[in-house]
C-alpha positions in Angstrom: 117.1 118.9 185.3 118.4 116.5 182.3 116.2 117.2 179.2 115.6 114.8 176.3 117.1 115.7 173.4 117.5 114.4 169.3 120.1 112.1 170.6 118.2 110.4 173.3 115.4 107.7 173.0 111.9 107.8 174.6 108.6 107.2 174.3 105.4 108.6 172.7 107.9 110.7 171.3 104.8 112.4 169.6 102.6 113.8 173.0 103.3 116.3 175.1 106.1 115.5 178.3 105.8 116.0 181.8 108.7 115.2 183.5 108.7 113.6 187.1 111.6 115.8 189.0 114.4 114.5 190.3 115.5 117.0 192.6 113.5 120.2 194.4 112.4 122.3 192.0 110.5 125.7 191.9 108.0 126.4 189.6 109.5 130.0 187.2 106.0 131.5 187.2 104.3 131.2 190.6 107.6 130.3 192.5 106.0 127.6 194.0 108.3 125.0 195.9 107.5 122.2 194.2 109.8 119.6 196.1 111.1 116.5 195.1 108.8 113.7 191.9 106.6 116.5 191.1 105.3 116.4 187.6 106.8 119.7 185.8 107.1 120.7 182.2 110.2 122.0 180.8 110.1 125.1 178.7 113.4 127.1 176.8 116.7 126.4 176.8 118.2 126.2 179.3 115.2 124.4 180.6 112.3 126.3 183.0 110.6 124.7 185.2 106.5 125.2 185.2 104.2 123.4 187.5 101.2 121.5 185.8 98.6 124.3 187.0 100.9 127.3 185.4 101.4 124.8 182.2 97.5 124.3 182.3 97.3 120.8 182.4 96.7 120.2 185.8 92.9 119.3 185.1 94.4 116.2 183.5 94.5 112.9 185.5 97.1 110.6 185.8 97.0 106.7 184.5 100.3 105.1 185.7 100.9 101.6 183.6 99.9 98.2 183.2 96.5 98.0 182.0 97.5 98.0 178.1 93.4 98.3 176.9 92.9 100.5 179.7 96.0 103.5 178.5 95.1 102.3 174.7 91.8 103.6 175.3 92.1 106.8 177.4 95.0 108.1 174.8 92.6 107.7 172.0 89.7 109.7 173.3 91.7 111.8 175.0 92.2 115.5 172.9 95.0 116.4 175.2 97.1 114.0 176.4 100.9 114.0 177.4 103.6 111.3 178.9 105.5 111.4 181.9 109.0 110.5 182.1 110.9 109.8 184.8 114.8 109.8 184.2 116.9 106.8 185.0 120.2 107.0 186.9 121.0 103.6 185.9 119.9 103.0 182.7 121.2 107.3 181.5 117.5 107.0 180.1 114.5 108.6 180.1 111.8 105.9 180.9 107.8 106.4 180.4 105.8 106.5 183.7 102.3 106.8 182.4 99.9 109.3 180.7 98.2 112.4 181.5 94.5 112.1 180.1 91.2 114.2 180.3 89.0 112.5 182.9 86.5 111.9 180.3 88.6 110.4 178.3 89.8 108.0 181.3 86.1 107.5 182.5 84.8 106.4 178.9 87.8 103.6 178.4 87.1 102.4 181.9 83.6 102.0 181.0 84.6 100.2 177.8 86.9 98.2 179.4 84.5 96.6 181.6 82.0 95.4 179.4 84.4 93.6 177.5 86.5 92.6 180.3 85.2 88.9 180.4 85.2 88.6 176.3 89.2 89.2 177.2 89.5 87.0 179.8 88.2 84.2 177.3 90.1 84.8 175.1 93.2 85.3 176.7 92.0 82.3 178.8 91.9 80.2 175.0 95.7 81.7 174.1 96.9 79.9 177.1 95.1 76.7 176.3 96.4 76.9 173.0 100.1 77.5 174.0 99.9 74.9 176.5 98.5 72.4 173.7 101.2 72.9 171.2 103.7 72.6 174.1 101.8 69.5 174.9 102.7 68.3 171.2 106.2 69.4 171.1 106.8 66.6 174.3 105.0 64.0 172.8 106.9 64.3 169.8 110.0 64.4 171.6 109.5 61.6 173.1 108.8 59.9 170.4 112.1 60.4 168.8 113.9 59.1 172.1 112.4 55.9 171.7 112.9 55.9 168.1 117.0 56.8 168.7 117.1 54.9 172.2 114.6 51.6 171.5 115.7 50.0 174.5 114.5 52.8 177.1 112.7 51.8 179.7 109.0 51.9 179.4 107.7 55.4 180.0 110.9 57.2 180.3 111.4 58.6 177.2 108.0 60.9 178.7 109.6 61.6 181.8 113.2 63.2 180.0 111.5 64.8 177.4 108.8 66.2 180.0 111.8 67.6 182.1 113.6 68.5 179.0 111.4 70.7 177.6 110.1 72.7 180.6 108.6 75.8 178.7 111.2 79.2 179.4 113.9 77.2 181.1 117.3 76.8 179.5 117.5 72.6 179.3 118.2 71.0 176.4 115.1 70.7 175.2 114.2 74.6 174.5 117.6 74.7 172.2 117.1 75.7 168.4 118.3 71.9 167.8 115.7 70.3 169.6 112.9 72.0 167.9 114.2 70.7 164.6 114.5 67.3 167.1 118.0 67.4 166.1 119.9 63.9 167.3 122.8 65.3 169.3 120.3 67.3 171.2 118.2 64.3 171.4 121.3 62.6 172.4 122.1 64.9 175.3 118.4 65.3 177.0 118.4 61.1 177.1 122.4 61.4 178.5 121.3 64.6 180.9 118.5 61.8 182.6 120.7 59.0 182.5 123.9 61.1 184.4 121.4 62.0 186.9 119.3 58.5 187.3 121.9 56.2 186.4 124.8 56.9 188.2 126.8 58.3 191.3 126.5 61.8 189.8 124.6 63.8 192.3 126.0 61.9 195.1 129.9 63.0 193.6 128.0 66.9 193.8 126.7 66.9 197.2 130.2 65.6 198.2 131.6 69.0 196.7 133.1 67.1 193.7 133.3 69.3 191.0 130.8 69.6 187.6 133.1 68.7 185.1 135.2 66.3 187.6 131.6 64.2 188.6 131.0 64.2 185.0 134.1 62.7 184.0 134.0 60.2 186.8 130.4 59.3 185.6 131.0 59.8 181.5 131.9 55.9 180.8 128.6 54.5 182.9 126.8 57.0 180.8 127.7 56.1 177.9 127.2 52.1 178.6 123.2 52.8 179.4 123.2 55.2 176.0 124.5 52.0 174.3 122.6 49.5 175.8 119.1 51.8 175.6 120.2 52.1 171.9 119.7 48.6 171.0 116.3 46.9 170.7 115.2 44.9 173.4 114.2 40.9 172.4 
């Protein structure tokens, strides 16, 4: 079985490691058939296989992932303690599975864990309300510098583009560097983006199989005509 060594990257690089086998595998001391994803430790070079009773930490338990308080807790009151990695075909990586802990150590940070579960909630709870607040900002300010550059917009559309502009973790225009610093060309684009859509035979050239660039091209002068007339003020 492939052993970590100073060249290869894991983690808790500090604990003991158990290492989830990858292939059947017989313990050297008991010569018990272990099988297939049992947890073994590696011992010597070239690498022995011991199972967790012969290595003496079978009285640990396991705590596989995903409750970050939870595995913070348990590793800290736990004397012994050691990681498991697994390793990855794919990624030619070991990659952490969990922790081995003592069972008092995993009963205590469960215990802590609930008393203050609600006191995270809340606060995790106000985070959220938070982000969504400053993203809440960031659209209203957009918006307000498309109907600063583009006067004559239509009543409430300058919310509606920079609404769909700025969807939090998607890739429009909105999310660039540029539009954070609410450059004008990216202004620009996330007013042209709506327009091409709204404005124009654009989606109708796409459902006909027209391609991107082509519908674009066919649409680029009625774009630009609404750009100029929504960039003068109205009476």
């Amino acid at each position: 079985m492939q052993r970590p060594d100073s060249e290869r990257k894991y983690p808790d690089s500090d604990l003991l490691k158990v290492f989830v086998s990858t292939h059947d595998v017989t313990c050297e001391e008991c010569h018990e058939d272990l099988g297939r994803r049992a947890f073994i430790t590696l011992v010597g070079e070239p690498s022995r296989a011991f199972c967790l009773s012969c290595a003496d930490l079978d009285h640990l338990w396991f705590l596989p992932p995903g409750d970050a308080a939870l595995t913070r807790r348990a590793r800290k009151y736990s004397t012994l303690c050691a990681v498991v990695l697994k390793w990855s075909r794919a990624r030619k990586r070991y990659e952490r599975q969990g922790l081995l802990v003592e069972e008092a150590a995993l009963q205590r940070a469960e215990t802590e864990c609930l008393a203050d579960a609600d006191a995270r909630r809340r606060r995790a709870q106000r985070e959220a309300e938070k982000r969504a607040e400053i993203d809440e900002a960031f659209v209203a300010r957009f918006a307000r510098e498309i109907r600063k550059a583009f006067p004559g917009c239509p009543a409430g559309r300058e919310q509606e583009i920079a609404t769909h502009a700025c969807l939090k973790y998607s890739d429009r225009v909105g999310r660039s560097a540029a539009a954070k610093q609410f450059d004008e060309e990216a202004i620009r684009l996330a007013v042209a983006a709506n327009v091409r859509h709204a404005e124009t035979g654009y989606d109708t050239l796409l459902a006909r199989g027209i391609p991107r660039w082509e519908a674009r091209e066919q649409t680029r002068e009625g774009v630009e005509r609404v750009l100029e007339r929504w960039g003068k003020r109205q009476g």
